[in-house]
N, CA, C and O atoms as CSV, one atom per row, in Angstrom:
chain,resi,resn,atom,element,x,y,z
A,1,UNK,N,N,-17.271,-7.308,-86.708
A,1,UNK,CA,C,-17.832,-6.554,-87.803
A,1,UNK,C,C,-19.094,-5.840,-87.300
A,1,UNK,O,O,-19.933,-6.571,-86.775
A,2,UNK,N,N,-19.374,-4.466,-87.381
A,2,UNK,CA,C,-20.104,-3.625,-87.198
A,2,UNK,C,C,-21.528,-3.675,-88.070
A,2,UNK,O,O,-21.340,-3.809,-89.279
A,3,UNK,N,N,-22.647,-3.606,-87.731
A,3,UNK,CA,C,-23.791,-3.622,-88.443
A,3,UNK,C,C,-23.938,-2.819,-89.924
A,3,UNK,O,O,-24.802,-2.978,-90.786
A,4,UNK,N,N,-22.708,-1.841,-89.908
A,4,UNK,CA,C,-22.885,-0.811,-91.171
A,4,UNK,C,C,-22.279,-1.839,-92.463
A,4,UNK,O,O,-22.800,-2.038,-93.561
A,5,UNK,N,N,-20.678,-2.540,-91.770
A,5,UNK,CA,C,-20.049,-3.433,-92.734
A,5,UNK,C,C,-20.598,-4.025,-92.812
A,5,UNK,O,O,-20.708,-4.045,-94.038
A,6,UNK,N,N,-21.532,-5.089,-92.293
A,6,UNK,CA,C,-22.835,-5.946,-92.884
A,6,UNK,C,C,-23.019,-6.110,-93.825
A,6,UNK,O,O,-22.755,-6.908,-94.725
A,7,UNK,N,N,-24.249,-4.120,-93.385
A,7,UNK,CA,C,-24.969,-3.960,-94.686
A,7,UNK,C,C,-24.474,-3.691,-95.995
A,7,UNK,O,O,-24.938,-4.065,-97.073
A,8,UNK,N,N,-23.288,-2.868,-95.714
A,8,UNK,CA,C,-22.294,-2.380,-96.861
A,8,UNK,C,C,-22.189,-3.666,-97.602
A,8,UNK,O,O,-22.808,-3.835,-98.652
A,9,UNK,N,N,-21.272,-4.752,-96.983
A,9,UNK,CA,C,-21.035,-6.375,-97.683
A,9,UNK,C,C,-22.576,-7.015,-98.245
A,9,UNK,O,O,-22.519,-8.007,-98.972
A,10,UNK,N,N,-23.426,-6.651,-98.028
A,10,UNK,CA,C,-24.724,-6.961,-98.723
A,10,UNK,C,C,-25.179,-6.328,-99.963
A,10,UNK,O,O,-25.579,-6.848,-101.005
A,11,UNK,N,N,-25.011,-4.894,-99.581
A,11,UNK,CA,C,-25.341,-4.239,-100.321
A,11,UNK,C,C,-24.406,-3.975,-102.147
A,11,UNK,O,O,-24.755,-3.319,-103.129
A,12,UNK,N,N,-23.182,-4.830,-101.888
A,12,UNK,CA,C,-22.098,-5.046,-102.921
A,12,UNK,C,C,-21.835,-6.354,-103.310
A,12,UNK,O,O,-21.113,-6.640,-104.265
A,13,UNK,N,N,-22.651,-7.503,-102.282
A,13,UNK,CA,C,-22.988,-8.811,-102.778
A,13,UNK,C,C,-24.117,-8.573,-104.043
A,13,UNK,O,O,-24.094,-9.025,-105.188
A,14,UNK,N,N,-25.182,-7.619,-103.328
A,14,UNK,CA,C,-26.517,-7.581,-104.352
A,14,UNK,C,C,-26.227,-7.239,-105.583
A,14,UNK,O,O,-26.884,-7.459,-106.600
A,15,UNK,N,N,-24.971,-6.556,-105.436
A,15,UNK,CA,C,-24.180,-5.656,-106.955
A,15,UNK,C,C,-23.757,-6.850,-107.543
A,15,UNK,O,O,-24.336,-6.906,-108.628
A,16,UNK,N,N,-23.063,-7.818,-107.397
A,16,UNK,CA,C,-22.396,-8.899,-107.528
A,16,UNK,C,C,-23.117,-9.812,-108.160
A,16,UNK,O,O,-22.593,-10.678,-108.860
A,17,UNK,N,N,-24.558,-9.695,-107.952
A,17,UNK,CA,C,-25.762,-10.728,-108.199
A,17,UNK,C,C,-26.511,-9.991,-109.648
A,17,UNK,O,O,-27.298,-10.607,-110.366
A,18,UNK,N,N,-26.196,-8.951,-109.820
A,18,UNK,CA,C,-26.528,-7.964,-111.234
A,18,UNK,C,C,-27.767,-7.462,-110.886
A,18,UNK,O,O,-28.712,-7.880,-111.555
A,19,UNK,N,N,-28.085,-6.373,-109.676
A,19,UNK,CA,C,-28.748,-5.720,-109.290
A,19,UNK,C,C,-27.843,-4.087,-109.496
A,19,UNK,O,O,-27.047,-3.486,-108.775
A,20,UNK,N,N,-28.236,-3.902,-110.374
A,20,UNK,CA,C,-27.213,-2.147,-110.431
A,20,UNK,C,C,-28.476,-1.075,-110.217
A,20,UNK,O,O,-28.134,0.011,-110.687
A,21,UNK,N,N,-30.025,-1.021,-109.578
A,21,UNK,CA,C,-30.388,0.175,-109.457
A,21,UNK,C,C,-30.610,0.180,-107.798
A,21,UNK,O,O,-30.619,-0.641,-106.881
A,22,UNK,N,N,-30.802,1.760,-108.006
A,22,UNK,CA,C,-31.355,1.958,-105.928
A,22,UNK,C,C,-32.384,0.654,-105.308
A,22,UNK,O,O,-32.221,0.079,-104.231
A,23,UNK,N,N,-33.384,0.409,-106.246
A,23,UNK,CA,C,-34.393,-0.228,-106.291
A,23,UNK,C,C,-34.248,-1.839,-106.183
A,23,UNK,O,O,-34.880,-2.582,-105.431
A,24,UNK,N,N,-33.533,-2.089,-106.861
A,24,UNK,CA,C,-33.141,-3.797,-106.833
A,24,UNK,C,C,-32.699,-3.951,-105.641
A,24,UNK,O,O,-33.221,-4.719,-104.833
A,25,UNK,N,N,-31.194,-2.884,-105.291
A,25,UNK,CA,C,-30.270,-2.987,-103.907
A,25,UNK,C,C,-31.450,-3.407,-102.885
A,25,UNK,O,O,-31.693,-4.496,-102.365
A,26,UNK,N,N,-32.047,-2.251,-102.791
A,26,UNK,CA,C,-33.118,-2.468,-101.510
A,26,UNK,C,C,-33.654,-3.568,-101.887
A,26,UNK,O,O,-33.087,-4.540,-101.387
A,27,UNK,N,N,-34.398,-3.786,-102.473
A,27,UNK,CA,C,-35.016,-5.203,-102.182
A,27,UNK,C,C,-34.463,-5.991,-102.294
A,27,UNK,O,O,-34.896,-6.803,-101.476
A,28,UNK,N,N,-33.538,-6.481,-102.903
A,28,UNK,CA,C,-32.683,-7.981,-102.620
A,28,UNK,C,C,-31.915,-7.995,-100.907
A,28,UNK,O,O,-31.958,-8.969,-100.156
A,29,UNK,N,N,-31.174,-6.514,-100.554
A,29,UNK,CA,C,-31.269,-6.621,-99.133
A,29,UNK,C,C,-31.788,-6.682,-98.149
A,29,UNK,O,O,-31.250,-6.963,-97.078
A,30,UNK,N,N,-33.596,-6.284,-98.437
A,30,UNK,CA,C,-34.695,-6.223,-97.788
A,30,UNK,C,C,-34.872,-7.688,-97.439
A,30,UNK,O,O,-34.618,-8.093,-96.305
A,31,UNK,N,N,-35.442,-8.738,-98.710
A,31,UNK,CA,C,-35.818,-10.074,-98.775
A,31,UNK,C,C,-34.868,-10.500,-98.577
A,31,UNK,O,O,-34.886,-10.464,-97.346
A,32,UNK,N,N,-33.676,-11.048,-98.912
A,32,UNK,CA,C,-32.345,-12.148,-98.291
A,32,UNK,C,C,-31.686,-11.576,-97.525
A,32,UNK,O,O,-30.671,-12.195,-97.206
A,33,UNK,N,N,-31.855,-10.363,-96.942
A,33,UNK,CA,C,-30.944,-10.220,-95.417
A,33,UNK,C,C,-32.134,-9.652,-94.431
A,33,UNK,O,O,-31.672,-9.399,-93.319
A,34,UNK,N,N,-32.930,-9.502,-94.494
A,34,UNK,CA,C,-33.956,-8.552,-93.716
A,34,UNK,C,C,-33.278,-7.420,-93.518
A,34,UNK,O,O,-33.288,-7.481,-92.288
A,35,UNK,N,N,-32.774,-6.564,-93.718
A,35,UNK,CA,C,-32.170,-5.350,-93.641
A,35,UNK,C,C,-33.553,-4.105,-93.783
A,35,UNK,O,O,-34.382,-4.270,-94.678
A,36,UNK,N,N,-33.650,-3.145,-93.018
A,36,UNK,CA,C,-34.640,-2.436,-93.278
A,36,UNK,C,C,-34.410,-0.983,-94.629
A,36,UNK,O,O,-33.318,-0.419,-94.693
A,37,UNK,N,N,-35.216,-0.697,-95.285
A,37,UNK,CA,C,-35.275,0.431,-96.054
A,37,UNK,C,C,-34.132,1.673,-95.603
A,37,UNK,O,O,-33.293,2.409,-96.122
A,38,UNK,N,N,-34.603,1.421,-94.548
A,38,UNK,CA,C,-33.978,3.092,-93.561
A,38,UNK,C,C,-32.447,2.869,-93.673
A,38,UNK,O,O,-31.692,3.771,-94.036
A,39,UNK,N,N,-31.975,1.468,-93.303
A,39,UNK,CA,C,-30.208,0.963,-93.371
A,39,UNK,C,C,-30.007,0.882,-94.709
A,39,UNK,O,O,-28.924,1.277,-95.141
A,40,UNK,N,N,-30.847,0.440,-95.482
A,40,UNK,CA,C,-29.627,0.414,-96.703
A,40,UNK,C,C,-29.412,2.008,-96.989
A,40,UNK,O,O,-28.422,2.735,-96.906
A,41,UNK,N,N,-30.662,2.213,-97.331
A,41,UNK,CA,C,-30.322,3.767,-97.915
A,41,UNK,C,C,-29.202,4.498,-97.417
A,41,UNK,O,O,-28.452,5.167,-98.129
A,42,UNK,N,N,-29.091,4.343,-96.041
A,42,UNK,CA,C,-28.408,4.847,-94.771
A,42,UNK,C,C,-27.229,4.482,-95.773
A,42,UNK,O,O,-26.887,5.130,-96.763
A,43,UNK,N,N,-26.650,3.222,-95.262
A,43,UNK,CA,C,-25.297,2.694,-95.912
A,43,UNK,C,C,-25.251,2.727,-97.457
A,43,UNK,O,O,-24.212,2.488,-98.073
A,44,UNK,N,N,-26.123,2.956,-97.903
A,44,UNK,CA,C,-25.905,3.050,-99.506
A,44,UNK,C,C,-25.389,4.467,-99.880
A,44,UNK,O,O,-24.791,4.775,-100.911
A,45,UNK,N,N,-25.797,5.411,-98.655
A,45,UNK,CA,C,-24.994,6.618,-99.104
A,45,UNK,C,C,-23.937,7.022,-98.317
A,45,UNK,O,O,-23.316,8.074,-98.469
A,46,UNK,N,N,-23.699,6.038,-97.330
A,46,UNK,CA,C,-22.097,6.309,-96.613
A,46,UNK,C,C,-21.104,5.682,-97.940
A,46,UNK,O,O,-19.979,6.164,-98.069
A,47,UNK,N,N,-21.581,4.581,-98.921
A,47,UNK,CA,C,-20.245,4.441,-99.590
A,47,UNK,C,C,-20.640,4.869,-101.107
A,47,UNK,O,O,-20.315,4.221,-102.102
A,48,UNK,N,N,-21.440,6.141,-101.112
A,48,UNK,CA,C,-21.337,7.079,-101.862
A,48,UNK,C,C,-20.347,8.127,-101.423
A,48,UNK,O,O,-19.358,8.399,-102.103
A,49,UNK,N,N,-20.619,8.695,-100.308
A,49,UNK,CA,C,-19.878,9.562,-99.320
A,49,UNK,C,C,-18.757,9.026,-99.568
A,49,UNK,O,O,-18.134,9.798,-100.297
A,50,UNK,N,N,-17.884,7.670,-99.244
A,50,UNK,CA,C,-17.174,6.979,-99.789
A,50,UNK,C,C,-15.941,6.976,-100.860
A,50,UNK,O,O,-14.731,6.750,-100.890
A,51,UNK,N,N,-17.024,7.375,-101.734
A,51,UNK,CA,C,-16.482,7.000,-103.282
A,51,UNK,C,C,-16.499,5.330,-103.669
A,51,UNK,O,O,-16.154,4.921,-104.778
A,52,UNK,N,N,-16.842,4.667,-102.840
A,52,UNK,CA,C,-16.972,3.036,-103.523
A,52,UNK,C,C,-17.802,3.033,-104.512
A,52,UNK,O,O,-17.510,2.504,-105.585
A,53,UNK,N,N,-19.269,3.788,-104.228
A,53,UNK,CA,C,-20.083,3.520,-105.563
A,53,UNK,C,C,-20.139,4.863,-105.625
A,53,UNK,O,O,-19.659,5.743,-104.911
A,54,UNK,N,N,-21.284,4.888,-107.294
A,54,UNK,CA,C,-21.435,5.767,-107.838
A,54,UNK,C,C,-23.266,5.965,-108.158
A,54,UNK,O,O,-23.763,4.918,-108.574
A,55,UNK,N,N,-23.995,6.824,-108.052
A,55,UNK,CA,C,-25.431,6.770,-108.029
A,55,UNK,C,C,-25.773,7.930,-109.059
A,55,UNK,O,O,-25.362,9.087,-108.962
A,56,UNK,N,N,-26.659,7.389,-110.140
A,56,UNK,CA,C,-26.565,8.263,-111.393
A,56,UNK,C,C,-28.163,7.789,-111.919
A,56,UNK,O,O,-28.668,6.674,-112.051
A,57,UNK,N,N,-28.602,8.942,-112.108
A,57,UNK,CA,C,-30.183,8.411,-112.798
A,57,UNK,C,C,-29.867,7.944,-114.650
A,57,UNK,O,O,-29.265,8.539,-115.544
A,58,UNK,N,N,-30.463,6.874,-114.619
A,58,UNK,CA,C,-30.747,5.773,-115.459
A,58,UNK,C,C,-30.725,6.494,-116.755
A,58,UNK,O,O,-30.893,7.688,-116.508
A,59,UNK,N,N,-30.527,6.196,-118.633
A,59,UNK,CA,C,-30.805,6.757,-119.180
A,59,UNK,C,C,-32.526,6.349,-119.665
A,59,UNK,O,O,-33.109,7.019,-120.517
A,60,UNK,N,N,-32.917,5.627,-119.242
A,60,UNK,CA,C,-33.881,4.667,-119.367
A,60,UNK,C,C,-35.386,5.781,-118.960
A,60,UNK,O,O,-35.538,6.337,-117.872
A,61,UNK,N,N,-36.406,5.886,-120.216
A,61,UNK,CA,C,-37.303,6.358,-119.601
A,61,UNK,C,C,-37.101,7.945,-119.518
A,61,UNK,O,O,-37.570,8.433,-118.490
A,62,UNK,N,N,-36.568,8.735,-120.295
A,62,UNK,CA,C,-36.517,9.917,-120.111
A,62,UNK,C,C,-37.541,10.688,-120.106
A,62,UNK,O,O,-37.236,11.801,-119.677
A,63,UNK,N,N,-38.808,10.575,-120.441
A,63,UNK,CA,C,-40.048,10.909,-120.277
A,63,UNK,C,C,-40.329,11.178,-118.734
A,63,UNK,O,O,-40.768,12.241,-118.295
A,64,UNK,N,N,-40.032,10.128,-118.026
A,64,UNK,CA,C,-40.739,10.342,-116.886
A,64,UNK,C,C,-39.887,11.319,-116.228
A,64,UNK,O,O,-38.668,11.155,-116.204
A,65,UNK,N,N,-40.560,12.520,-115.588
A,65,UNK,CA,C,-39.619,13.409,-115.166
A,65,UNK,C,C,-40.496,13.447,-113.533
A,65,UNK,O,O,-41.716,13.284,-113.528
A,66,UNK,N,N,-39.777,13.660,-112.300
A,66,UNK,CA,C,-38.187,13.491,-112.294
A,66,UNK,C,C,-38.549,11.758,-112.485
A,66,UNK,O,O,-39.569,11.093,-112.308
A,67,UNK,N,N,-37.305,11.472,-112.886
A,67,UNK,CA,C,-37.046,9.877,-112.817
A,67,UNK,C,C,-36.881,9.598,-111.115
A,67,UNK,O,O,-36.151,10.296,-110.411
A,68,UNK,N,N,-37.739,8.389,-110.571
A,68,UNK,CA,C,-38.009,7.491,-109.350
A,68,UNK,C,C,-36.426,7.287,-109.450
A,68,UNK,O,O,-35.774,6.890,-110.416
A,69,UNK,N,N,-35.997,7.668,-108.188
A,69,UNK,CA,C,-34.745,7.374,-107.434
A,69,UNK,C,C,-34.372,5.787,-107.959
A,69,UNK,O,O,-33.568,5.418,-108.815
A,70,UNK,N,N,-35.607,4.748,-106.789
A,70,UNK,CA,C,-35.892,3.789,-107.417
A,70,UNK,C,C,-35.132,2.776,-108.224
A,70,UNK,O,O,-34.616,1.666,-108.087
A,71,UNK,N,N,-35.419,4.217,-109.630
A,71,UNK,CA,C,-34.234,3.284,-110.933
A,71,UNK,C,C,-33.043,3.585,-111.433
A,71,UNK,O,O,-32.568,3.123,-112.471
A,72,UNK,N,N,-32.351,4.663,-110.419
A,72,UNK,CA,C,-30.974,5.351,-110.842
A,72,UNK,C,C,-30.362,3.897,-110.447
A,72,UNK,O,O,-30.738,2.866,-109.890
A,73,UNK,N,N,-29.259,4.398,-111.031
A,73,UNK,CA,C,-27.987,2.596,-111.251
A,73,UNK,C,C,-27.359,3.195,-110.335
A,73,UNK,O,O,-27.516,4.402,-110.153
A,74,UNK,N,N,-26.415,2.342,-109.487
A,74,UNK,CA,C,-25.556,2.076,-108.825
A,74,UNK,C,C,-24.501,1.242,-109.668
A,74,UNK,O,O,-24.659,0.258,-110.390
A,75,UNK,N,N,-23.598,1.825,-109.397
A,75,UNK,CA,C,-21.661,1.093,-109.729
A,75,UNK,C,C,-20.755,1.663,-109.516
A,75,UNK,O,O,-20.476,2.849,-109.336
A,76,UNK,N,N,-20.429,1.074,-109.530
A,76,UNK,CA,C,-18.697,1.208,-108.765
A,76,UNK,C,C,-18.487,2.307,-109.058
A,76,UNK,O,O,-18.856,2.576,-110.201
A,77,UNK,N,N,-17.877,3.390,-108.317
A,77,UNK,CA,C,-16.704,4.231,-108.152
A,77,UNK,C,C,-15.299,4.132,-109.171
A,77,UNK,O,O,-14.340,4.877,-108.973
């Protein structure tokens, strides 16, 4: 298994654990895998590229413009 499937399998465990924004992903892969910022993002948008997930800003907070990446949700494809 290649360092990308790893992160990918981490990054859909963290989904699994009820982390659905950009923001949670990274840090739950940051703190329980040490994975760096630069890889998830990396792999978080190869399985956008993908079609596995889906990355959509939040309805949450419409005031704040633009809405922090941060808190867009992640889910499934």
């Amino acid at each position: 298994m290649d360092r990308y499937t790893t992160v990918a399998e981490h990054i859909l465990e963290a989904m699994r654990r009820g982390n659905y924004t950009v923001g949670g992903i990274v840090e739950t892969t940051m703190q329980c895998y040490g994975h760096s910022i630069e890889m998830v993002n990396l792999v978080l948008g190869m399985l956008v590229e993908r079609g596995v997930v889906t990355v959509m800003p939040t309805g949450i907070d419409r005031d704040i413009e633009p809405l922090p990446v941060a808190w867009w949700s992640v889910v499934p494809a």
